[in-house]
C-alpha positions as CSV (number, residue, x, y, z in Angstrom):
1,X,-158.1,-52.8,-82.9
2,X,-154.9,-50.7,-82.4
3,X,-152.1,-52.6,-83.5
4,X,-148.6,-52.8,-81.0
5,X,-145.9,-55.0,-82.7
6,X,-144.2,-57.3,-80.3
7,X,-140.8,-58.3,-79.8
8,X,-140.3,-62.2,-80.0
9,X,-138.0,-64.8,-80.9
10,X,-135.7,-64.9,-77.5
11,X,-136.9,-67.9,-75.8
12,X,-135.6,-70.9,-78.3
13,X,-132.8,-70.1,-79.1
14,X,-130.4,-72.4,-81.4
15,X,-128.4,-74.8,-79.4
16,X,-125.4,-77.5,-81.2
17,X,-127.3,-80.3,-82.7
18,X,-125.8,-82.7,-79.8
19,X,-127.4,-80.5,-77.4
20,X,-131.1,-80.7,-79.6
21,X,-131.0,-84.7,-80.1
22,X,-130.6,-87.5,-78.9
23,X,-129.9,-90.6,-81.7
24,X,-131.3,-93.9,-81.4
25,X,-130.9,-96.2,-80.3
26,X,-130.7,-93.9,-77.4
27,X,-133.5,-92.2,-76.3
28,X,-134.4,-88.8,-76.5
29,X,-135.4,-87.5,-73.3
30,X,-137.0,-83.9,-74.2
31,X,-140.5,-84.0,-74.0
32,X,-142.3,-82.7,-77.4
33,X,-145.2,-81.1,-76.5
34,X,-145.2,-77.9,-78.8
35,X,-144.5,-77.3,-82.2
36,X,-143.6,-75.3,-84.0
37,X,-141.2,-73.3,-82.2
38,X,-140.4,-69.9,-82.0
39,X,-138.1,-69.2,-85.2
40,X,-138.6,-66.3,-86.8
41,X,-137.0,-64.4,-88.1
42,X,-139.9,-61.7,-88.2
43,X,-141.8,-60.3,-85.0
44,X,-144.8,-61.7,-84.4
45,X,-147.9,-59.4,-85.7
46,X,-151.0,-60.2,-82.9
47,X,-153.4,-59.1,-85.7
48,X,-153.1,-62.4,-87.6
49,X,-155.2,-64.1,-84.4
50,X,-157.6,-62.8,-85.7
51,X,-157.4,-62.3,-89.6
52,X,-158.2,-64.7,-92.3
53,X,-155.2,-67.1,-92.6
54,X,-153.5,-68.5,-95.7
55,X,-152.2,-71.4,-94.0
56,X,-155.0,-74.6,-94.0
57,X,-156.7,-75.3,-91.1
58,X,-156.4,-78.8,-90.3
59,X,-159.5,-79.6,-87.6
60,X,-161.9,-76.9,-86.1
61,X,-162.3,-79.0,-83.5
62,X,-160.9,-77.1,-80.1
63,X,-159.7,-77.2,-76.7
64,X,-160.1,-73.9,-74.3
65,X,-157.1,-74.4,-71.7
66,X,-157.4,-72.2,-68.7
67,X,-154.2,-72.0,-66.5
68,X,-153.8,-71.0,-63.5
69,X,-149.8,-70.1,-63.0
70,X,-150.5,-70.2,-58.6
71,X,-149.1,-73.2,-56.1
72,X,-149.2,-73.4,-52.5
73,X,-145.8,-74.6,-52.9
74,X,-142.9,-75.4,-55.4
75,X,-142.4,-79.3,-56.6
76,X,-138.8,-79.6,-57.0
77,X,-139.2,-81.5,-60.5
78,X,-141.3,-79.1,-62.0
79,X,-140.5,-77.4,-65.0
80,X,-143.2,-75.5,-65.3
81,X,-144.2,-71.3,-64.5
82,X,-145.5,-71.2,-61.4
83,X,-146.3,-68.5,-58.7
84,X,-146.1,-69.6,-54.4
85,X,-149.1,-67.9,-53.0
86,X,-150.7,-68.5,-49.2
87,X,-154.2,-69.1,-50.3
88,X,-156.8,-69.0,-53.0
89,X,-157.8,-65.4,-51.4
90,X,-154.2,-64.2,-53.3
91,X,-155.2,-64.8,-57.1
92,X,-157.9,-62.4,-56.5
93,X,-160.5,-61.3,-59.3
94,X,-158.1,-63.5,-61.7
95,X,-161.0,-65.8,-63.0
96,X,-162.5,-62.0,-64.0
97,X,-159.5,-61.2,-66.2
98,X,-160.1,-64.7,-67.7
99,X,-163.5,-63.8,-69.0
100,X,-162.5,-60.7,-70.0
101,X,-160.0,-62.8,-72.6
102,X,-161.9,-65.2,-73.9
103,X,-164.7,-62.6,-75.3
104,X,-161.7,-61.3,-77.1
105,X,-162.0,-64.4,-79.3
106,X,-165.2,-62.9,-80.4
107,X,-163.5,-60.7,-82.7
108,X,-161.2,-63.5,-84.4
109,X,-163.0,-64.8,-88.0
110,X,-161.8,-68.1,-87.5
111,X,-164.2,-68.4,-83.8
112,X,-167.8,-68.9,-85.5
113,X,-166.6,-71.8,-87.4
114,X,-165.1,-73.6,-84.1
115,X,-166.1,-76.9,-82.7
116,X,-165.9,-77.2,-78.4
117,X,-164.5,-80.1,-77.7
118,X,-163.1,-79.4,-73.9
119,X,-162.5,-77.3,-71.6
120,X,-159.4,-77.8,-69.3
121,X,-158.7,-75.8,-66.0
122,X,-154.4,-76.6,-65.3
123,X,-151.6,-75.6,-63.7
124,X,-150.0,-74.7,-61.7
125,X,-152.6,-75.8,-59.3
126,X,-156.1,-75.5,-60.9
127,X,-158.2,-76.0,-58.1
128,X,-157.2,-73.2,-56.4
129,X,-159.9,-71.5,-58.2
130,X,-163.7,-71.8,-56.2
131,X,-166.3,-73.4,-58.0
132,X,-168.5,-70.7,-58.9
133,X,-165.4,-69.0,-60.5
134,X,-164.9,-72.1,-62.1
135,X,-168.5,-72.3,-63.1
136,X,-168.8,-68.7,-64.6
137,X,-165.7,-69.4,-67.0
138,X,-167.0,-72.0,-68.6
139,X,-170.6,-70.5,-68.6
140,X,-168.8,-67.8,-70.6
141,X,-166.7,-70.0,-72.6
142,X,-170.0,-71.7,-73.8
143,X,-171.1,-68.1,-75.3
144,X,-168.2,-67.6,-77.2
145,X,-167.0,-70.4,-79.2
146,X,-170.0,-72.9,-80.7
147,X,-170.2,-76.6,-79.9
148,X,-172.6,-79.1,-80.1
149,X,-173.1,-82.0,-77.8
150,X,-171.1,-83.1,-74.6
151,X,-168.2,-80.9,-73.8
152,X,-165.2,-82.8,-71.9
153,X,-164.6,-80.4,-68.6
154,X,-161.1,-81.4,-66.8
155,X,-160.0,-79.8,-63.1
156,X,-156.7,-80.6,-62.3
157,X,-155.9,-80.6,-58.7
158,X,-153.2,-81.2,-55.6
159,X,-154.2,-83.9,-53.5
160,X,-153.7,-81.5,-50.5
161,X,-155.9,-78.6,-52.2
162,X,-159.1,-80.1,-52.5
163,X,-161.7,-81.8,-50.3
164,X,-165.6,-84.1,-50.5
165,X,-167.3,-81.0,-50.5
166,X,-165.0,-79.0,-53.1
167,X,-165.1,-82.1,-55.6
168,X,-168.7,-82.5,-55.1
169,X,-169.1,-78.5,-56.2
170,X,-167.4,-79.0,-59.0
171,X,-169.6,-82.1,-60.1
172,X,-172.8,-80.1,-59.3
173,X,-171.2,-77.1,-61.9
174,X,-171.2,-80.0,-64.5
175,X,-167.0,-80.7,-64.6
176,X,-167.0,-84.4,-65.2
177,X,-162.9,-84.7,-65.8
178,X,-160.9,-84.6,-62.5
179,X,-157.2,-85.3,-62.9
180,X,-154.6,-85.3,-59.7
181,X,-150.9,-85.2,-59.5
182,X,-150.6,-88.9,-57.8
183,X,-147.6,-89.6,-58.2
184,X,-146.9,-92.8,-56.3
185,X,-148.7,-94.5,-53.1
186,X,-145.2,-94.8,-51.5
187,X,-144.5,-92.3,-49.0
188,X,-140.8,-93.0,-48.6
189,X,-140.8,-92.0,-52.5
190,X,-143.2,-88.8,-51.6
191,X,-140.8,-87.6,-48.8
192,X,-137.4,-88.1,-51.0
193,X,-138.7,-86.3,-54.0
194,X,-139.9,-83.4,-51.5
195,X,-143.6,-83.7,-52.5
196,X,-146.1,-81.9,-50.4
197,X,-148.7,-85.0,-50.2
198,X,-149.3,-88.3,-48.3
199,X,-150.2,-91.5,-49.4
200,X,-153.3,-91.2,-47.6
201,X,-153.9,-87.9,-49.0
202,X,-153.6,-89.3,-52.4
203,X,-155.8,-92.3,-52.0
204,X,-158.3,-90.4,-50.2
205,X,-158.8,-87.9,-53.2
206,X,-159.2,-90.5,-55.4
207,X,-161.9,-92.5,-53.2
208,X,-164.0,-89.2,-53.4
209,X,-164.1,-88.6,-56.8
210,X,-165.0,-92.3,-57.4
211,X,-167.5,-92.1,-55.1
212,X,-169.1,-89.3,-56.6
213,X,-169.8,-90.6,-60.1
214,X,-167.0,-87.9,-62.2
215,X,-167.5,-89.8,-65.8
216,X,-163.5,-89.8,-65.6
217,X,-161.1,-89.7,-62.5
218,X,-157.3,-89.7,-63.9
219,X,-154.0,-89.7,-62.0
220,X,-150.2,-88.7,-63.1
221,X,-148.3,-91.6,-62.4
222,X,-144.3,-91.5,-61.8
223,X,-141.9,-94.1,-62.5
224,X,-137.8,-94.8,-62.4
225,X,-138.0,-93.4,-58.7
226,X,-135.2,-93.3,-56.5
227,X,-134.6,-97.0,-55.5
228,X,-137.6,-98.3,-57.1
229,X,-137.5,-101.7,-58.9
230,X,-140.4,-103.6,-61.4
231,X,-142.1,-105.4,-58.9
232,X,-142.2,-101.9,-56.3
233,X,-143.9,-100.2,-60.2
234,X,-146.5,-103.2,-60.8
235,X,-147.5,-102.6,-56.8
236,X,-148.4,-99.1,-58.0
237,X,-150.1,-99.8,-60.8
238,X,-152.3,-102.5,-59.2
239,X,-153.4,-99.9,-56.8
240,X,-154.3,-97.3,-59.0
241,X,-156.8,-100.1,-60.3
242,X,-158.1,-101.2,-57.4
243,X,-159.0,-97.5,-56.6
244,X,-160.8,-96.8,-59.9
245,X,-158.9,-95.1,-61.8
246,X,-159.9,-94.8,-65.5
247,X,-157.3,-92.5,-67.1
248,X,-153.2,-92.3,-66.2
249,X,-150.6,-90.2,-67.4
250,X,-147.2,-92.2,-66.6
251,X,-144.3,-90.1,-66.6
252,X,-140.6,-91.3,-66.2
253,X,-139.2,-88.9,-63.6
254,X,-136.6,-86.1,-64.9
255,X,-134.4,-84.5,-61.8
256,X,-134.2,-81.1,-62.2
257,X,-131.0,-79.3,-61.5
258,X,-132.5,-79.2,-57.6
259,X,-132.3,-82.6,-57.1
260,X,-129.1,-83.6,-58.4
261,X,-128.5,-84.9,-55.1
262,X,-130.8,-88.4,-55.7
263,X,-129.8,-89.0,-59.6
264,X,-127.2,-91.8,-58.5
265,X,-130.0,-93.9,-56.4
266,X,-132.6,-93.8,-59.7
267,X,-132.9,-96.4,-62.1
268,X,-130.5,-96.6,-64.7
269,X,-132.0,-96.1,-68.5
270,X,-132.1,-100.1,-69.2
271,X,-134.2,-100.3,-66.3
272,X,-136.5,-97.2,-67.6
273,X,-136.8,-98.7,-70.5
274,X,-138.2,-101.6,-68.9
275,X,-140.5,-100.5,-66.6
276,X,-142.5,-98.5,-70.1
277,X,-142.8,-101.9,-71.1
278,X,-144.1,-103.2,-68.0
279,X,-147.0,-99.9,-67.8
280,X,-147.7,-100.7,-71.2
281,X,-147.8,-104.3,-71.1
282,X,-150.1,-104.2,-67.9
283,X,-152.5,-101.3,-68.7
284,X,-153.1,-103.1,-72.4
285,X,-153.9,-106.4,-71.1
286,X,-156.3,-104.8,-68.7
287,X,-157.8,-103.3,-72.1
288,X,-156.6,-100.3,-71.6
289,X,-156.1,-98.0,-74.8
290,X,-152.9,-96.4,-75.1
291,X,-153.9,-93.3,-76.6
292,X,-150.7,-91.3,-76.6
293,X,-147.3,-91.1,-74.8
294,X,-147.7,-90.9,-72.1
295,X,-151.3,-91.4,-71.8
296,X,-153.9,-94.3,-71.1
297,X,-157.2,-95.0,-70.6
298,X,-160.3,-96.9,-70.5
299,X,-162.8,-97.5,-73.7
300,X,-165.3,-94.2,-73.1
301,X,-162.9,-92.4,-70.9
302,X,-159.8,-90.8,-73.6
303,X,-159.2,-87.9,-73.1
304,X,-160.7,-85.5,-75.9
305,X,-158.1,-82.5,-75.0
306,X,-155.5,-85.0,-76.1
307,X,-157.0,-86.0,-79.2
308,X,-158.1,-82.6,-79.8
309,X,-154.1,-81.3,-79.4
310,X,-151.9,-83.8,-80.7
311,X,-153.9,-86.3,-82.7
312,X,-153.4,-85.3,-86.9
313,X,-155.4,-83.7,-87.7
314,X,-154.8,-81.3,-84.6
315,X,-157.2,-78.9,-84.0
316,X,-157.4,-75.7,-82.2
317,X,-155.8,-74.8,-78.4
318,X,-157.6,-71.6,-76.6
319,X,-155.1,-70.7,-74.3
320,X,-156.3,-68.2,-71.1
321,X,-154.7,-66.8,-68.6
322,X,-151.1,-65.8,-67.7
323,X,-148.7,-68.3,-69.2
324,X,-151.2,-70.2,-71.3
325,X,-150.0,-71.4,-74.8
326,X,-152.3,-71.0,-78.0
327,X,-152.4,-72.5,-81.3
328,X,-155.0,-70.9,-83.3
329,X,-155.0,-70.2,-87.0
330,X,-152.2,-70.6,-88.0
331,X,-150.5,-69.0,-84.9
332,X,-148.7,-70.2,-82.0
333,X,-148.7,-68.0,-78.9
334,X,-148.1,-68.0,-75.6
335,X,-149.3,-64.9,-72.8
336,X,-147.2,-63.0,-70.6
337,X,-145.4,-65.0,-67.6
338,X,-146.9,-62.6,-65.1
339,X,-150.2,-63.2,-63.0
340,X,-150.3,-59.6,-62.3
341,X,-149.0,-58.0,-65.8
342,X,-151.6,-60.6,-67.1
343,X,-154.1,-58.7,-65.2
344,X,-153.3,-55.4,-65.8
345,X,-153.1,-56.0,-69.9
346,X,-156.8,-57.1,-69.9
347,X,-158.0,-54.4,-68.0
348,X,-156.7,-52.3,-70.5
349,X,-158.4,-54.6,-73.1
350,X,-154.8,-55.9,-74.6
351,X,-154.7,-59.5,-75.6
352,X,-151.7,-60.4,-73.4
353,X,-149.7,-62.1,-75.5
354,X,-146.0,-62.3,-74.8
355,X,-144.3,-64.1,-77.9
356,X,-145.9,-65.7,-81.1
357,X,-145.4,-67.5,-84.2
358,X,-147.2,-66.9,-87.3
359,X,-147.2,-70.7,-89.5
360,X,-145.2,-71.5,-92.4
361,X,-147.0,-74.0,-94.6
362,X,-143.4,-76.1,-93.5
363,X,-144.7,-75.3,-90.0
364,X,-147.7,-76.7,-91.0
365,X,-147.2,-79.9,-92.8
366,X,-144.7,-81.3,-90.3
367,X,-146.4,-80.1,-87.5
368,X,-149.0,-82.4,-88.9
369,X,-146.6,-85.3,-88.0
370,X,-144.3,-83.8,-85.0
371,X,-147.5,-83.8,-82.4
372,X,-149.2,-86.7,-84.5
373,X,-147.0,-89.6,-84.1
374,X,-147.4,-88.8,-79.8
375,X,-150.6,-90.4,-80.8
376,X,-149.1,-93.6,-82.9
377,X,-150.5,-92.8,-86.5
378,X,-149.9,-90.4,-88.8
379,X,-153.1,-90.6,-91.9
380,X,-151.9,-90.0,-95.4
381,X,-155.4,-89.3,-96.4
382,X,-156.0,-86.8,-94.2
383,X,-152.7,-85.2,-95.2
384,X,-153.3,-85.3,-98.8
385,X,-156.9,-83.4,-98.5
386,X,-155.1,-80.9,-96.5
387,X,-152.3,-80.1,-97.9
388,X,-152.9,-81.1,-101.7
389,X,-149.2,-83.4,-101.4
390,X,-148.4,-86.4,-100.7
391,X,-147.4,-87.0,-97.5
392,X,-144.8,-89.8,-98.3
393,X,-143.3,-87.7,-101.4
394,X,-142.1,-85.4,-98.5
395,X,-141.0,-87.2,-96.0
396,X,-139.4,-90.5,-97.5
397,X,-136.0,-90.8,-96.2
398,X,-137.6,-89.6,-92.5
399,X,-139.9,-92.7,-93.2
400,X,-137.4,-95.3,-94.3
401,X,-134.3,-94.1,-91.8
402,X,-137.5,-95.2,-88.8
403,X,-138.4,-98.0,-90.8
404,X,-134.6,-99.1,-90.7
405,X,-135.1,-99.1,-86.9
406,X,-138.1,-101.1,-86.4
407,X,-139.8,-97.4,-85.2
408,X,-142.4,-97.1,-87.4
409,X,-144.7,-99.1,-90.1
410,X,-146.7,-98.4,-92.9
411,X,-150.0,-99.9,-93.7
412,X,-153.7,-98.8,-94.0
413,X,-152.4,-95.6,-95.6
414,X,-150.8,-94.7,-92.6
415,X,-147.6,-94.8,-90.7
416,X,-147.7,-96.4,-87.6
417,X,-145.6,-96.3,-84.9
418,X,-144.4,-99.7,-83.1
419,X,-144.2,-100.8,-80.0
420,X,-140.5,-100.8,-80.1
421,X,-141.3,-96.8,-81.0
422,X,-143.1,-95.9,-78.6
423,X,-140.2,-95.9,-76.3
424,X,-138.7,-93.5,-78.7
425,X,-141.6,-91.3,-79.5
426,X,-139.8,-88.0,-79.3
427,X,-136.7,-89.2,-81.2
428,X,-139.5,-90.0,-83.8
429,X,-140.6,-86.3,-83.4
430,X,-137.5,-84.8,-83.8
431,X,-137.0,-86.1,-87.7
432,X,-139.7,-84.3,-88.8
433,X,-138.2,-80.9,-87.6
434,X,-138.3,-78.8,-90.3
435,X,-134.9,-76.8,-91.2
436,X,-136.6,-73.6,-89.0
437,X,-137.2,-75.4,-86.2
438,X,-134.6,-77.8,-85.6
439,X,-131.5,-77.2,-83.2
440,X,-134.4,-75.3,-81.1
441,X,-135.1,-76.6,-77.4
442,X,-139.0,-76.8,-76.2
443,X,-140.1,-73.6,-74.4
444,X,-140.7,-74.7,-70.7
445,X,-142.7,-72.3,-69.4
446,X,-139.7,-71.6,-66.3
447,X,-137.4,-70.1,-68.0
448,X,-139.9,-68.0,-69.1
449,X,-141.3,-66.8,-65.3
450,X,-141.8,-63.0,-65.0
451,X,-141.4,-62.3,-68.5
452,X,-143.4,-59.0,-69.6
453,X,-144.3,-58.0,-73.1
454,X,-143.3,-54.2,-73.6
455,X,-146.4,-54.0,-75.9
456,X,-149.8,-54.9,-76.7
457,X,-152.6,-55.3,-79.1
458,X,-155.7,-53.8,-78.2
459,X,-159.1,-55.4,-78.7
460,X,-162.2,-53.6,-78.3
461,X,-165.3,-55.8,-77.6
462,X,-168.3,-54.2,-76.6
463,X,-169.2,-55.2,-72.6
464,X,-165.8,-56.6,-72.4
């Protein structure tokens, strides 16, 4: 390897504590999905990918996560990278470049002791990709990292992107995950958030997949829509049932700054509140599981990626592709913003990475318990093999200032967070910050769009 230093650190910047929190009892309304954060304050070396690590390493368990940065069009509430293309013809030889990147992972010491837990293809819009490109990633992903038995493989897709005989190639290449952005059934609801799908469209997608035997068929569900009220949200839920749905992801809608225009028709926060209660209420009584925030599911259909991510002890996170976020020893990393830098970096056999991480054993410990309590129980046990402490010696006053508002529990050697919590799950996160990482903002993947790297690290691999 030829080592290139990289310049990092510009993308979470520190921001007024009012601006980073929210304190109970109102809610918190930044979504904590990745921790920690860029902080600093020395650049980020890419050789410690793939270097032994001093930091413990908490699960060998791990997710590959392919994304795939393209969309036919922009939703106006997503905060996400994305790149408008015209067709699947545009991305090109992208799945190629993917390949090329994972066998990079064959040079890391950590990769022989992994455990394959899932593969995820996201977005962006995932199925954009043909089958047989999807096919010959994960053939190659299968000869790179170890795993023994069944290997969860999620395709996430756009109702308007996919078709019977699409879906049915991707169950005949072995992907037994599908996952759609849903939404809602109403089409007055689809029309005034300027979504580029039908309710027809919607129901129709999820018909096929039923139809076709995918072990798990799982749909993003919005609520606090413009003008909607709790009977309008237990309508929706009903019909995802009735269709056969076995997994949902129920988000309460965020405006971005292009849809100002409808915040004064949505419902207030009371009402939000209220309608969580209602999806969780309903989806338990069916017997539902409510495996994290904002996730459900059916006994045998949880979702291993999540488990795999957030559940302590977290494991490892692959990430390929431009845009894609890593978490792998001891490292957190993300690759350039940049379908066509991305391209060009591999072919010059540089791991595209655009900004990293490297742990502190405080990045560590209440990372432990940042992405852990999205899953409602944070293991002392676990915690005390790991990190030789105990986890309660640490974190006491964080424990008893949430115990002071009905938050969280303790029992079984555990905390647990509460029902009442679960509404409050990121303020939860947020008081575990450590002193590095707090006043810093999550990094959404658009302010990052079209960011290069001026530097690389090359990695030779033989029949790259």
């Amino acid at each position: 390897m030829k080592n290139k230093m990289l310049s990092n650190n510009l993308f979470t910047p520190l921001v007024t504590y009012d601006e980073w929190i929210k304190e109970f009892p109102k809610v918190d309304r930044e979504y904590v999905w990745s921790y920690p954060l860029y902080h600093g304050p020395n650049a980020f070396d890419p050789r410690d990918i793939f270097m032994e690590t001093d930091i413990p390493i908490t699960s060998y368990d791990t997710v590959v996560y392919i994304h795939v940065p393209a969309c036919l069009f922009r939703c106006p509430m997503c905060p996400f990278y994305v790149e408008i293309i015209k067709s699947r013809k545009e991305l090109g030889r992208y799945f190629e470049a993917i390949i090329k990147e994972i066998k990079m992972y064959k040079m890391a010491a950590l990769t022989k002791k992994l455990n394959l837990k899932t593969i995820y293809f996201g977005g962006g819009t995932a199925s954009l990709l043909y089958p047989e490109e999807i096919e010959r990633i994960i053939q190659e992903i299968k000869k790179v990292i170890p795993y023994n038995g069944e290997i969860e493989i999620t395709v996430e897709g756009h109702p308007s992107t996919v078709d019977y005989n699409y879906l049915s190639a991707l169950k005949e290449i072995g992907v037994n995950r599908v996952s759609f952005g849903i939404q809602t059934f109403c089409d007055c609801s689809l029309k005034t958030l300027g979504l580029h799908q039908t309710s027809k469209q919607n129901e129709r997608v999820l018909k096929d997949c039923v139809n076709l035997g995918f072990k798990t068929v799982a749909a993003d569900l919005l609520y606090r829509l413009p003008n909607q009220n709790i009977n309008d949200l237990k309508e929706q839920l009903e019909k995802f049932i009735n269709i056969g749905v076995n997994s949902i992801s129920a988000y309460s809608l965020e405006l971005s700054v292009r849809q100002s225009a409808i915040e004064k028709i949505q419902p207030t926060e009371a009402e939000d509140q209220s309608m969580f209660y209602v999806i969780n209420d309903y989806l338990t009584s069916k017997g539902w599981d409510h495996t994290a925030q904002p996730d459900y599911a059916k006994n045998g259909h949880i979702q291993q990626e999540i488990l795999t991510t957030w559940k302590a002890p977290q494991g490892q996170t692959i990430g390929l592709g431009a845009g894609a976020s890593s978490v792998f020893n001891g490292n957190t990393y993300c690759n350039v913003h940049n379908i066509e830098e991305y391209k060009n970096a591999i072919s010059e056999q540089c791991l595209p990475v655009l900004i990293g991480q490297k742990f502190t054993i405080e990045d560590a410990m209440s990372r432990y318990v940042v992405l852990g309590v999205r899953c409602f129980k944070i293991p002392y046990k676990e915690f005390r093999e790991i990190f030789n402490c105990e986890f309660r010696n640490i974190y006491r006053n964080e424990i008893e200032k949430l115990k002071s508002f009905g938050l969280v529990e303790e029992k079984d050697d555990s905390m647990i967070v509460t029902k009442k919590g679960k509404y409050y799950v990121d303020n939860i996160s947020k008081e575990f910050y450590s002193v590095s990482n707090r006043c810093r903002l999550q990094p959404w993947g658009e302010k990052m769009q079209g960011l290069i790297s001026q530097s690389y690290l090359k990695v030779k691999v033989e029949e790259i």
